[in-house]
C-alpha positions as CSV (number, residue, x, y, z in Angstrom):
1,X,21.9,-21.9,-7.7
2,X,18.6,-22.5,-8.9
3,X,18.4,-26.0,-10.9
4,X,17.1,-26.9,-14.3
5,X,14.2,-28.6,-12.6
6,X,13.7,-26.4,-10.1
7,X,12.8,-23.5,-12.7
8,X,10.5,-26.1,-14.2
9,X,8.3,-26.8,-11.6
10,X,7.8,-22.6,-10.9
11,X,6.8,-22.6,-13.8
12,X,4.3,-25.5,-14.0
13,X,2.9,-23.8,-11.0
14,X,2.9,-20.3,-12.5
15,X,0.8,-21.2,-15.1
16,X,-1.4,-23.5,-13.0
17,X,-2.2,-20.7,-11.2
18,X,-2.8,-18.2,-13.8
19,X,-5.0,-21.2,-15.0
20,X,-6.9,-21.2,-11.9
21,X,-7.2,-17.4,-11.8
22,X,-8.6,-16.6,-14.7
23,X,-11.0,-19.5,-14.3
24,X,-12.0,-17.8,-10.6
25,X,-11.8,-14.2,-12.2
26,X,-14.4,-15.0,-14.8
27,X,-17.1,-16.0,-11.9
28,X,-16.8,-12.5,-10.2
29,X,-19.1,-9.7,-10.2
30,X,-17.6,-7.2,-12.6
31,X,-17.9,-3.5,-12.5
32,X,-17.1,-0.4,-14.3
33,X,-13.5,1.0,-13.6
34,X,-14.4,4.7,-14.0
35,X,-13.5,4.6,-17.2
36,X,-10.7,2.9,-16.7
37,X,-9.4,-0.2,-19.5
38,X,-9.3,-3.0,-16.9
39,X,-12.8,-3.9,-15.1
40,X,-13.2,-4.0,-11.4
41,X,-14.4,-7.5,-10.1
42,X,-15.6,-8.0,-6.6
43,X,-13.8,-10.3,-4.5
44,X,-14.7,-11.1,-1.0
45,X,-16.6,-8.0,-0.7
46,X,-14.3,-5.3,-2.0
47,X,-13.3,-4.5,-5.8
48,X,-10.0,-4.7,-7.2
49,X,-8.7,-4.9,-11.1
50,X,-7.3,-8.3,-12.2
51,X,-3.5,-7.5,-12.0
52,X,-3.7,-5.9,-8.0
53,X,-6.4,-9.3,-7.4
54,X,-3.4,-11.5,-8.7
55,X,-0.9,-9.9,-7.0
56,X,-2.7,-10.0,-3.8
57,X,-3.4,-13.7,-4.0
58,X,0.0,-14.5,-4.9
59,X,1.5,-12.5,-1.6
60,X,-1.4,-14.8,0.1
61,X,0.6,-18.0,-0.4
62,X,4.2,-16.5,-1.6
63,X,4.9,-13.6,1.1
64,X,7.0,-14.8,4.1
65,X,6.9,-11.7,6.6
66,X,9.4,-11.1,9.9
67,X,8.9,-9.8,12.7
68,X,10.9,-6.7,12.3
69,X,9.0,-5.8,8.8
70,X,7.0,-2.5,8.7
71,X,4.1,-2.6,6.4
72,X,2.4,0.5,5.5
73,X,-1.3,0.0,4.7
74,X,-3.6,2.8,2.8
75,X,-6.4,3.2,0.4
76,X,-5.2,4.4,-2.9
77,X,-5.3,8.3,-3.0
78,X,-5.2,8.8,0.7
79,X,-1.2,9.9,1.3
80,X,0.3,6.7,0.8
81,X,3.3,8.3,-1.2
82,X,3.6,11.2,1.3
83,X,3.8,8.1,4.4
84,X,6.4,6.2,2.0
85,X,8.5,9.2,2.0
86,X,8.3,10.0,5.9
87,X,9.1,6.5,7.0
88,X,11.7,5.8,4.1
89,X,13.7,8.8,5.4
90,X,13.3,8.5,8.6
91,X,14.7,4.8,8.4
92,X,17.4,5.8,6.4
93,X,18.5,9.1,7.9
94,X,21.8,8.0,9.1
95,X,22.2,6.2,5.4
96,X,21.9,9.4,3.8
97,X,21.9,13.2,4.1
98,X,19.6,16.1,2.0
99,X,22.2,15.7,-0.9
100,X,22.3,12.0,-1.2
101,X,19.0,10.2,-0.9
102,X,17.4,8.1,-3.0
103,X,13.9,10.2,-2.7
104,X,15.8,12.9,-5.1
105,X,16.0,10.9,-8.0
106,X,13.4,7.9,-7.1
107,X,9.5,7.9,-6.8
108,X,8.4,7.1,-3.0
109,X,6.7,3.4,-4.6
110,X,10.4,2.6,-6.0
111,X,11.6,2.7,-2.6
112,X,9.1,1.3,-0.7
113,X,7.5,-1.4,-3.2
114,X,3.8,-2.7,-2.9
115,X,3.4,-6.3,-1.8
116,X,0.7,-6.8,-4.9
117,X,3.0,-5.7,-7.3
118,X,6.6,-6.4,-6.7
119,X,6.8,-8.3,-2.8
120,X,9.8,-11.0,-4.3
121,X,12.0,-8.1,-4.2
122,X,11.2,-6.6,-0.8
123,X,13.9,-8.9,0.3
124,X,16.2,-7.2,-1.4
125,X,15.7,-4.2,0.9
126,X,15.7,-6.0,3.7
127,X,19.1,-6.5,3.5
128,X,19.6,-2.8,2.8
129,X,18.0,-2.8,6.4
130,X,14.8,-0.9,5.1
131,X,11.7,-3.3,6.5
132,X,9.5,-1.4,4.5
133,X,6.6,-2.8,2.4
134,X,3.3,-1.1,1.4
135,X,0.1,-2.3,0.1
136,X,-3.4,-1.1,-0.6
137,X,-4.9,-4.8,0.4
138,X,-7.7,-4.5,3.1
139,X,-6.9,-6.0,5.9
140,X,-8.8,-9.5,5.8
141,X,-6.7,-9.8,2.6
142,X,-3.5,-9.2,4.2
143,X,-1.1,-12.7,4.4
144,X,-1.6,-14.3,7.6
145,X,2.2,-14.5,7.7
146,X,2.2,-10.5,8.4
147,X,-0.4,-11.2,10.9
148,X,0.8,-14.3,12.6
149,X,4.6,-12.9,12.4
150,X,3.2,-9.9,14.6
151,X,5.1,-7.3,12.4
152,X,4.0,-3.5,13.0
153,X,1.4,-2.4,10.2
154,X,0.9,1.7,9.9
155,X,-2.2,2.8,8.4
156,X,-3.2,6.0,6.7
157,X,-6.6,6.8,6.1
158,X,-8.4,10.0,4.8
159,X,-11.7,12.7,4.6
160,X,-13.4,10.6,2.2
161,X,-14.8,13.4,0.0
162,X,-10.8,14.1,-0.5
163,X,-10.1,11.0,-0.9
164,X,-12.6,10.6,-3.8
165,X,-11.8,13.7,-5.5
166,X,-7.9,13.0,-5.7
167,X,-9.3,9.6,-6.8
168,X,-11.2,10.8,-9.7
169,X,-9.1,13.4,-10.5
170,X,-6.2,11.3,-11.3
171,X,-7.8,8.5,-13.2
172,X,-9.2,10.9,-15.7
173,X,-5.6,12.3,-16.2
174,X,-4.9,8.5,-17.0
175,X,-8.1,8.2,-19.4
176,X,-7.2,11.3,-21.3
177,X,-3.6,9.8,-21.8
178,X,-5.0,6.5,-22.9
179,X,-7.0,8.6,-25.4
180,X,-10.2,7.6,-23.6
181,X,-13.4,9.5,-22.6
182,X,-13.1,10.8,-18.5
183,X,-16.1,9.3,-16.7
184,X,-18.4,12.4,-15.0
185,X,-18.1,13.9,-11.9
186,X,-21.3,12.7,-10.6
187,X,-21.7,9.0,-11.9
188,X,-17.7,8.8,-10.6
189,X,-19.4,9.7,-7.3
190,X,-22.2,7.4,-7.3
191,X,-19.9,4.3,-7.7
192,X,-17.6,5.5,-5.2
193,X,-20.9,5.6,-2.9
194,X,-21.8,2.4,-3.9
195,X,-18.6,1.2,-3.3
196,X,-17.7,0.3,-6.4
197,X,-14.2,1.9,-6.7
198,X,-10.2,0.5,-6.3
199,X,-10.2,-1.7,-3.4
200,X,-13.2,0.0,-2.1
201,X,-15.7,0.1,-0.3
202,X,-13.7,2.9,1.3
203,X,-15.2,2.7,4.3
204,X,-14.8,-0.8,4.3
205,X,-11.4,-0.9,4.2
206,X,-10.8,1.8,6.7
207,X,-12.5,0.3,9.3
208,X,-10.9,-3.4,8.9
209,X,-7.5,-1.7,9.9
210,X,-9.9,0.5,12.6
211,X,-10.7,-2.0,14.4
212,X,-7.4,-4.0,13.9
213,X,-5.5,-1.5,15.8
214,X,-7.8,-1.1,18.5
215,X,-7.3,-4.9,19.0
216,X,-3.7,-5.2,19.1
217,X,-2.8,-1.2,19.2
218,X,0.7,-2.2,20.6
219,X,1.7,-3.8,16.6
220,X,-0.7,-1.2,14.6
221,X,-0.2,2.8,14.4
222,X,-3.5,4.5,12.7
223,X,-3.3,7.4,11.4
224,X,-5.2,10.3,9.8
225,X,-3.8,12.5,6.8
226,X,-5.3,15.5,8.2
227,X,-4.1,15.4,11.8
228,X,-0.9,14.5,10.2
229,X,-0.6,17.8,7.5
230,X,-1.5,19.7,10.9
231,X,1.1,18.9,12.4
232,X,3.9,17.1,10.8
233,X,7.0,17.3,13.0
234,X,5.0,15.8,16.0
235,X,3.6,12.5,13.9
236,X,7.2,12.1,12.3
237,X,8.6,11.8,16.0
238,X,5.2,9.2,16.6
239,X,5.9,7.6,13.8
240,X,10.2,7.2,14.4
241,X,9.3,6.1,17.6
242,X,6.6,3.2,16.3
243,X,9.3,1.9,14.1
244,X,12.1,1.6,16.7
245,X,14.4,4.0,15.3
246,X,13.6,7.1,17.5
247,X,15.0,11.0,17.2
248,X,17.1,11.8,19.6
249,X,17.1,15.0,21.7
250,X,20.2,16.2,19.4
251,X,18.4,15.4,16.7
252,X,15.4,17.0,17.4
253,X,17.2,20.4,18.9
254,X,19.1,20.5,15.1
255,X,15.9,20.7,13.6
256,X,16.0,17.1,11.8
257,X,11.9,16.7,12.2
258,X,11.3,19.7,10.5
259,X,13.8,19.1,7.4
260,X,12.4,15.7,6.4
C-alpha cells in the first residue's frame, strides 16, 4: 500500500515537472494547429500539441517496457484504429468469440491505450495477457526502455495525400463542434507540406521506423495500409505470426482470417 509520504513525494515531482514543462514549452517554436484550440510546438524536429508532448516525455522517464510487449507505432490518420482492432482480436481470439468481444461495445484506443495518454494503465492489460500498447511518437522519441527491452514494434504507415485528407477532414469536424471556423483546404495543405502538422513532418516520421526495421527487421514489422486493405486475410496471418500467437491450419481452413 502506497504510504502517506510516498504520495507526497509523486506529487512534489508531478508538479516539478509540470514546472519544468511549461517553462521548456514556452521556448519552443509554435505553430498553427489547423485551426485547432491547442498550438503545435516543435520539439526536436517534429510538432506535437502540449498534452501528447507531456505525455511523451513522461513515458520517456516513467514507461518500463518487457520483452514480450507489442507496441504498435502510426501517424495519426493512417489506420491505427483499424491495426488496433486486427491485433486486439487476433490476441484475444481464444478470450472471446463474435458475440463476446470487447470491440462490440469499446472503441479500438480503449482497448489498446496510447503510451502518451494513458501508459500507467497498460499494465493493467498486461495481466489480462494483452502486450498491446500504441503510440503516435516518432521513433527517436520512443523510450529507450522499448528499445533496449527489444520488444516487437509494428508500424503502419500510409499514401500521404490520404493520409492528409483523412487528417484534415476530421479536425474540421472537431472545429465545427468546438463552434470554430475549419481552416481551408489549401493552407491545411501547405502546412502539412511544410511539415507543420500532428507529430509531423510525415515523412519524417515514416522513415525513422523505415529505417528502424530495416536495421533490426527481426523485432520490427512495417507495414503499408494499402497492401494491407488489398489483401487482409494474408497480413492478418503476417501479422499473428509477428506476435507469436499464430493461426493454425484448423483455424485458417474454418475461415477465422476472413471473420476478424
Amino acid at each position: 500500500m502506497e504510504s502517506h509520504f510516498d504520495s507526497h513525494v509523486e506529487q512534489d515531482n508531478e508538479d516539478e515537472f509540470q514546472k519544468s514543462f511549461k517553462e521548456m514549452i514556452s521556448t519552443l517554436p509554435k505553430g498553427n494547429s489547423w485551426g485547432l484550440p491547442d498550438h503545435l510546438y516543435q520539439y526536436q524536429g517534429f510538432w506535437l500539441t502540449p498534452p501528447f508532448l507531456q505525455g511523451v516525455m513522461l513515458a520517456q522517464q516513467q514507461f518500463e517496457a518487457q520483452p514480450t510487449d507489442i507496441i504498435l507505432s502510426s501517424a495519426p490518420r493512417t489506420g491505427t484504429a483499424w491495426l488496433k482492432s486486427l491485433t486486439f482480436a487476433t490476441i484475444t481470439r481464444t478470450s472471446y468469440d463474435d458475440s463476446t468481444t470487447p470491440l462490440l461495445f469499446k472503441m479500438p484506443h480503449d482497448v489498446v491505450p496510447f503510451m502518451e495518454l494513458d501508459h500507467a494503465h497498460f499494465s493493467a492489460n498486461r495481466h489480462l495477457g494483452i502486450p498491446l500498447l500504441a503510440t503516435h511518437a516518432p521513433y527517436s522519441f520512443l523510450p529507450t526502455s522499448i528499445i533496449d527491452s527489444g520488444c516487437k514494434i509494428i508500424y503502419i504507415c500510409r499514401d500521404p495525400k490520404d493520409t492528409f485528407v483523412s487528417m484534415y477532414h476530421i479536425f474540421s469536424r472537431y472545429a465545427k463542434s468546438q463552434n470554430t471556423q475549419p481552416m481551408e483546404l489549401d493552407e491545411a495543405f501547405e502546412l502539412f507540406c511544410e511539415g507543420v502538422s500532428w507529430y509531423g513532418p510525415y515523412w519524417d516520421h515514416v522513415l525513422g521506423y523505415w529505417k528502424a526495421s530495416l536495421e533490426h527487421p527481426d523485432k520490427f514489422m512495417f507495414l503499408k495500409y494499402e497492401e494491407m486493405n488489398e489483401d487482409t486475410p494474408l497480413y492478418l496471418k503476417k501479422l499473428a505470426e509477428f506476435m507469436g500467437c499464430p493461426f493454425s491450419s484448423e483455424e485458417q481452413q474454418k475461415g477465422c482470417l476472413k471473420r476478424l
